[in-house]
C-alpha positions in Angstrom: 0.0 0.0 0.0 1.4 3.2 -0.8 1.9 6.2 1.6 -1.3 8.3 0.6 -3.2 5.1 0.6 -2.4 4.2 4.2 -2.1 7.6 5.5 -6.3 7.3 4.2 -6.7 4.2 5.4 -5.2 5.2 8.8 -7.3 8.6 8.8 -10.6 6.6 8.4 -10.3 3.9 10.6 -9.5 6.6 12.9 -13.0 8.3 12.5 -14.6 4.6 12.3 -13.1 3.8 15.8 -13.6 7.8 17.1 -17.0 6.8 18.9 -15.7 3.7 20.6 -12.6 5.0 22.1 -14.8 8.4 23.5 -16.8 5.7 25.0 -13.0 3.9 26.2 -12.5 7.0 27.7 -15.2 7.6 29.4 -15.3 4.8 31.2 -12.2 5.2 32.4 -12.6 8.9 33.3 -15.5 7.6 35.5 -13.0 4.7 37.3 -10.1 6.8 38.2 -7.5 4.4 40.2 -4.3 5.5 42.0 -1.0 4.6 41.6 -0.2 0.9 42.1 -3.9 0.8 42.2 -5.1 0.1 38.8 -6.8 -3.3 39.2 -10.1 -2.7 38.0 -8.6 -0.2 34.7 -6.3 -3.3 33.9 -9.7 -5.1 33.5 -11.0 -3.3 31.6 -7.7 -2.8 29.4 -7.6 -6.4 29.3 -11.5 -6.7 28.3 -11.0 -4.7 25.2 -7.3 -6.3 23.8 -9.5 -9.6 24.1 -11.7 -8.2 21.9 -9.8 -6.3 19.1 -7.8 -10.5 19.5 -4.5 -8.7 20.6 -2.4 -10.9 22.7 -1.3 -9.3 26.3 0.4 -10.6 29.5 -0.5 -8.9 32.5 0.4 -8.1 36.1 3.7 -6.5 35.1 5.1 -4.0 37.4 2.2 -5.2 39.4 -0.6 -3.8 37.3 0.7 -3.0 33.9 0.4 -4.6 30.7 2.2 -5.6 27.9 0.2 -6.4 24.5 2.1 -7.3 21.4 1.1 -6.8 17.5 3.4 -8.5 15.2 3.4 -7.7 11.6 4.8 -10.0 8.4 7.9 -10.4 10.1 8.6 -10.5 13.5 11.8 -11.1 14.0 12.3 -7.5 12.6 12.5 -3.9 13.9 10.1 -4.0 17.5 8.9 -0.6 18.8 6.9 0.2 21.8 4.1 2.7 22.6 3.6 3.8 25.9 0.2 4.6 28.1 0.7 5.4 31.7 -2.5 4.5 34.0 -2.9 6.2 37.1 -5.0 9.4 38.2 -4.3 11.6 40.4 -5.6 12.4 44.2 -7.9 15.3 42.9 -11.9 15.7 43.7 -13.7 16.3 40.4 -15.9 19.3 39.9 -16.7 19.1 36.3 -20.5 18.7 35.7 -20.1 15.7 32.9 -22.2 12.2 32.6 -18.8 10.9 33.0 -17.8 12.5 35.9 -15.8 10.4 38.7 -17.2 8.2 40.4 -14.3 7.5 43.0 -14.2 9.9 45.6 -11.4 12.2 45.8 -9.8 10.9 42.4 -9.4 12.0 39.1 -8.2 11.7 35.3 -6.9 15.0 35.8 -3.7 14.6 34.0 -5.6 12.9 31.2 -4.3 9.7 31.2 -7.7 8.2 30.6 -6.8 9.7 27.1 -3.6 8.0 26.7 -4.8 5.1 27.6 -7.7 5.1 25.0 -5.9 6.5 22.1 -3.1 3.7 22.7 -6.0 1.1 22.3 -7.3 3.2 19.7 -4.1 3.3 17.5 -3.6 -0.9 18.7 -7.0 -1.4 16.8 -5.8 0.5 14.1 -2.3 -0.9 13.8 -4.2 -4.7 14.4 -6.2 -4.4 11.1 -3.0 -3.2 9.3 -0.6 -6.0 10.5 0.1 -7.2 6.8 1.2 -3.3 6.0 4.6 -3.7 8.7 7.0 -5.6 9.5 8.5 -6.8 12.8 6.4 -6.5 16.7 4.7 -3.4 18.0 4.5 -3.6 21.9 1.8 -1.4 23.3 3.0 -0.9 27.4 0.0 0.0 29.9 2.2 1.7 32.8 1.0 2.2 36.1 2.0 4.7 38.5 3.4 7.7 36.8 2.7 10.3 38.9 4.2 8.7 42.3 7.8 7.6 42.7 9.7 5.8 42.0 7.6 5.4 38.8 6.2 2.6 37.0 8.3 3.2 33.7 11.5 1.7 35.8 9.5 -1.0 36.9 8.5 -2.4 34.3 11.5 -1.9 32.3 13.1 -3.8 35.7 10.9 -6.7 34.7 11.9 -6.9 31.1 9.3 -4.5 29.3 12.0 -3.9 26.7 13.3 -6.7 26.0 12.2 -10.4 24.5 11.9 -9.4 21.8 14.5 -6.3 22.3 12.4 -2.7 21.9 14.3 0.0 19.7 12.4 2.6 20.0 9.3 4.0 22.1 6.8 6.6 21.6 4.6 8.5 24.3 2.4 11.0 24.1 1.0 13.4 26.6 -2.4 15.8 26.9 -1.5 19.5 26.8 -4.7 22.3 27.1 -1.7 24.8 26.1 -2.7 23.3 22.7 -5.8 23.7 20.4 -7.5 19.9 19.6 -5.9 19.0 16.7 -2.4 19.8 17.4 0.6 18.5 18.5 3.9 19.5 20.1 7.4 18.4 20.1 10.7 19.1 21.2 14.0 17.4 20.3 17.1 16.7 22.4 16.1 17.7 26.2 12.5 18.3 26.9 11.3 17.7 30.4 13.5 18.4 33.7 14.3 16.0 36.4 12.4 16.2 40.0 13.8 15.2 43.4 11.0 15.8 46.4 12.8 17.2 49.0 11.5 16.7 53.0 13.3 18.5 55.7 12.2 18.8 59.5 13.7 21.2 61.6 13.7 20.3 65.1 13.5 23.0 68.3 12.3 23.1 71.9 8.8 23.9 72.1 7.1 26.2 74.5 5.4 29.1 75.3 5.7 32.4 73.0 6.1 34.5 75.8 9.2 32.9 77.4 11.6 32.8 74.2 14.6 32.4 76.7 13.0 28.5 77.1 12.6 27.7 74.0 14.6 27.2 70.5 11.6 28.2 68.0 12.0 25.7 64.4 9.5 28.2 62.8 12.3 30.9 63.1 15.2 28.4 61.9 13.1 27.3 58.5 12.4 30.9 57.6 16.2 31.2 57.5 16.8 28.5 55.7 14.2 28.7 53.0 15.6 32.0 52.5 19.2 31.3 52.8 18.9 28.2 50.6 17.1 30.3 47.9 20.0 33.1 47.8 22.7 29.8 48.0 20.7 28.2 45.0 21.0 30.9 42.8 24.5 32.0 43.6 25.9 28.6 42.6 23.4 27.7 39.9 25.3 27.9 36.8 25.0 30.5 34.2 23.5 28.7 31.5 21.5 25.7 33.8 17.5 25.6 33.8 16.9 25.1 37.1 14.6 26.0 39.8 14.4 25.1 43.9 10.5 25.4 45.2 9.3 25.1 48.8 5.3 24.3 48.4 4.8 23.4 51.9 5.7 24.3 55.7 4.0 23.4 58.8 4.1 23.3 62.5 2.0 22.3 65.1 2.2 25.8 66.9 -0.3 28.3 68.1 0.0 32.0 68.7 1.4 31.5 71.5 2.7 27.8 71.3 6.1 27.5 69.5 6.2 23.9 68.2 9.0 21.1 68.7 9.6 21.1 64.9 8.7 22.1 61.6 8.2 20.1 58.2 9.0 21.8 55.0 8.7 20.3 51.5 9.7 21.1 48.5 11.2 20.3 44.7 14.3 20.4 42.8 13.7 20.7 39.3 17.1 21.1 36.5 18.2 19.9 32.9 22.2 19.7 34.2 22.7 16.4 35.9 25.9 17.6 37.7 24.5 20.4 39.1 21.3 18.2 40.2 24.0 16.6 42.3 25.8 19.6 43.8 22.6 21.2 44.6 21.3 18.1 46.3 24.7 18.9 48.3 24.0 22.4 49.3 20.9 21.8 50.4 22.1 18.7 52.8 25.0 21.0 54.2 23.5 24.4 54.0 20.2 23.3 56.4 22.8 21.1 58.8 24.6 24.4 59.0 21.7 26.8 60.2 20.1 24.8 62.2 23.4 23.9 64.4 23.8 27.7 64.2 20.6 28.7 65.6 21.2 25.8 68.5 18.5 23.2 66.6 19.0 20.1 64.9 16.9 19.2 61.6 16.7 15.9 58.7 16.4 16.3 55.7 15.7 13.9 53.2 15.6 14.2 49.5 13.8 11.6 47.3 15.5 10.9 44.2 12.8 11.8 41.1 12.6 11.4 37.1 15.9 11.9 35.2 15.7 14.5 32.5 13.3 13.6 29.7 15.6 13.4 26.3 14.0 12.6 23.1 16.3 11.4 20.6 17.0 14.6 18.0 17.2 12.5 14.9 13.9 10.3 15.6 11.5 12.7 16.9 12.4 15.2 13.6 11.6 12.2 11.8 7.8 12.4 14.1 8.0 16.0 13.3 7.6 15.2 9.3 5.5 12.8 9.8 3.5 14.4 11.4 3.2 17.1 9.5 2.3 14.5 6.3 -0.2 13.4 8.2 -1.8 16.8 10.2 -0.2 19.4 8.2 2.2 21.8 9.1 -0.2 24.7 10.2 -1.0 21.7 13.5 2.9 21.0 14.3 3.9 23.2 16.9 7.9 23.5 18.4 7.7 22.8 21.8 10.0 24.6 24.3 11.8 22.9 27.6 9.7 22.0 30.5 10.2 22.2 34.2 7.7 19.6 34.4 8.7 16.1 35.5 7.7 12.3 33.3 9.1 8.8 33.9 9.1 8.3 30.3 12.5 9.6 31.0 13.5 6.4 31.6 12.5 4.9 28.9 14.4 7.6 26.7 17.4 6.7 28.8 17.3 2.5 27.6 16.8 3.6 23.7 16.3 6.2 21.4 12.1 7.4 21.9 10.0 10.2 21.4 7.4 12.3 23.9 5.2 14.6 22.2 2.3 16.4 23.2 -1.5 16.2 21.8 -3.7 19.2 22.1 -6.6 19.3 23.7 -8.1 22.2 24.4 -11.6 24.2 22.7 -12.2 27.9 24.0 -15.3 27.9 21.9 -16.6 24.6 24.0 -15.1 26.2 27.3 -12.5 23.4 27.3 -9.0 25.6 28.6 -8.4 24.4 32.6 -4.9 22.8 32.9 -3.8 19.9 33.9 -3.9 18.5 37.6 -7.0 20.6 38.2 -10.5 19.9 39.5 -12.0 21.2 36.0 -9.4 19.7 33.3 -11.3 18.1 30.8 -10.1 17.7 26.6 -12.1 18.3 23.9 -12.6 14.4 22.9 -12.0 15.0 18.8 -8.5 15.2 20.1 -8.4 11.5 20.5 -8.4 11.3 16.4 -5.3 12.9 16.3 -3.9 10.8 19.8 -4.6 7.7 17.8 -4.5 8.3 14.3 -1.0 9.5 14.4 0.4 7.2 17.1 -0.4 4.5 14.5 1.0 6.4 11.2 4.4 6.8 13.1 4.4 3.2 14.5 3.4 2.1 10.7 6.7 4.2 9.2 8.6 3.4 11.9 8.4 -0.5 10.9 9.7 0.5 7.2 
């Protein structure tokens, strides 16, 4: 079949299969699951390869699954898309049919859409098995938005090999981006994360006798603004980074100085030497002002994603393809992130490629971000989320 003629053939089976994976999607918009905790949306994942007669093996990485296509030859090139599971711990206000129905949990980084426009583009992909060559591996991942990731565990328990993967492809919701768009960046994309927990330990007491007590309250505003002015001093001059505190607390009162304080916080950069000297500062510096100001603290930081790189020559290869297949006017360049994905890990075993798929419609009142009570994608998005997936995998195979 020649290019045109699948690129068609692609397009409609796309708009044949559009109804269906809404319906995929709701469904799973409606049965959000936590990380780790994707029993029932494996299920249902499982449900629908059984009917499109796609062969899977589940309970990988506890939850995940691992379907395989194979085409006219399979001992040739194997590729691997990628669709993480989880939702996050969000309470839904959207007023939609398919609103949540798990309290307290959301698709509200849309991987409900992943997740159906991987199935989509396996449907699509499954009818054209005589037009490629080699094995397609679709991976359902669970727990990408809690550490240490699902990504490394189930590349841990041989996701990429048997038969050995070359490449993988992901793709990701953005509401920065009009339905019917897509984004992408070669080289480094997305930043690393490390969580960062630090108590700060004092004497407690009463506000009005500060010659009893040592107050932690006093200590952490010191060193949240001493590690700030530290950060940036010794960042270097051409490094993306960034050091956020989202969190303090203590147990105090206006007049009750607490025993301790908890602050948390992030440590986002692209430079993986400096990711390691900062980590340093941060130990040292807090040790240091606490001792000073007669307290004692921890502080632990939680090593996070590695910096997402997609490979430069294969994702410009995406980026015409793409545009053969959406036209240039819906490819959009893509700038760095300081947001976090453990599809960095995969991009770290073998050359892949993470774009973005627009899915926002001001006209329809679709525009709230991601990781909010109101996100919600303009669903004609999914024909783009599928249709392309499989027109990459297909020229990928060549």
């Amino acid at each position: 079949m020649l290019n045109i003629e699948l690129k068609e053939k692609i397009k409609s089976l796309s708009n044949s299969y559009l109804h269906e994976v809404i319906s995929i999607r709701r469904h799973l918009h409606s049965f959000p699951e936590l990380s780790f905790e994707e029993f029932k949306t494996a299920e249902f994942i499982a449900i629908k390869l059984k009917e499109y007669g796609i062969p899977f093996i589940s309970g990988i990485a506890k939850t995940g699954i691992i379907a395989t296509l194979t085409g006219k030859n399979p001992l040739g090139k194997t590729i691997a898309l990628r669709a993480d599971m989880d939702a996050l711990p969000v309470t839904e206000k959207n007023d939609v049919e398919y609103k949540s129905t798990n309290k307290g949990i959301m698709h509200a980084c849309g991987h409900d859409v992943h997740m159906s426009c991987v199935l989509g583009a396996a449907k699509i992909l499954n009818e054209l098995k005589g037009e490629f060559e080699g094995t397609i591996k679709i991976l359902f991942q669970p727990s990408e938005e809690m550490f240490p990731g699902g990504a490394l565990a189930m590349i841990n328990e041989g996701a990429l090999n048997n038969p050995k993967v070359e490449n993988v492809f992901g793709q990701h919701v953005l509401p920065q981006l009009e339905s019917g768009k897509i984004g992408l960046k070669p080289g480094k994309y997305m930043a690393s994360t490390d969580e960062i927990f630090i108590t700060i330990k004092g004497k407690g007491g009463h506000a009005a006798t500060p010659e009893l007590y040592i107050n932690p309250i006093s200590i952490a505003t010191t060193v949240l603004s001493e590690l700030e002015k530290e950060f940036i001093k010794n960042k270097p001059a051409d490094s993306i980074s960034l050091l956020a505190f989202g969190k303090i607390s203590g147990e105090g009162k206006t007049n009750i100085i607490p025993d301790e304080v908890k602050i948390e916080g992030t440590l986002r950069t692209f430079d993986e030497v400096w990711r390691v000297n900062a980590k340093e500062i941060i130990y040292s510096l807090t040790s240091r002002i606490a001792k000073k100001m007669k307290g004692d603290c921890e502080v632990r930081i939680s090593k996070g994603y590695p910096t997402l790189v997609n490979d430069e020559e294969l994702t410009n290869k995406v980026k015409q393809l793409a545009i053969e297949f959406l036209g240039k006017e819906n490819v959009i360049d893509q700038e760095m992130r300081m947001t976090a994905e453990d599809f960095a890990y995969f991009s770290q075993k073998v050359p892949s490629c993470f774009y973005r798929l627009g899915t926002s419609n001001e006209e329809k009142g679709i525009v709230s971000n991601i990781h909010t009570s109101t996100f919600d994608v303009d669903e004609n998005c999914m024909l783009v989320g599928m249709g392309l997936m499989a027109w990459v995998a297909v020229n990928q195979m060549k």
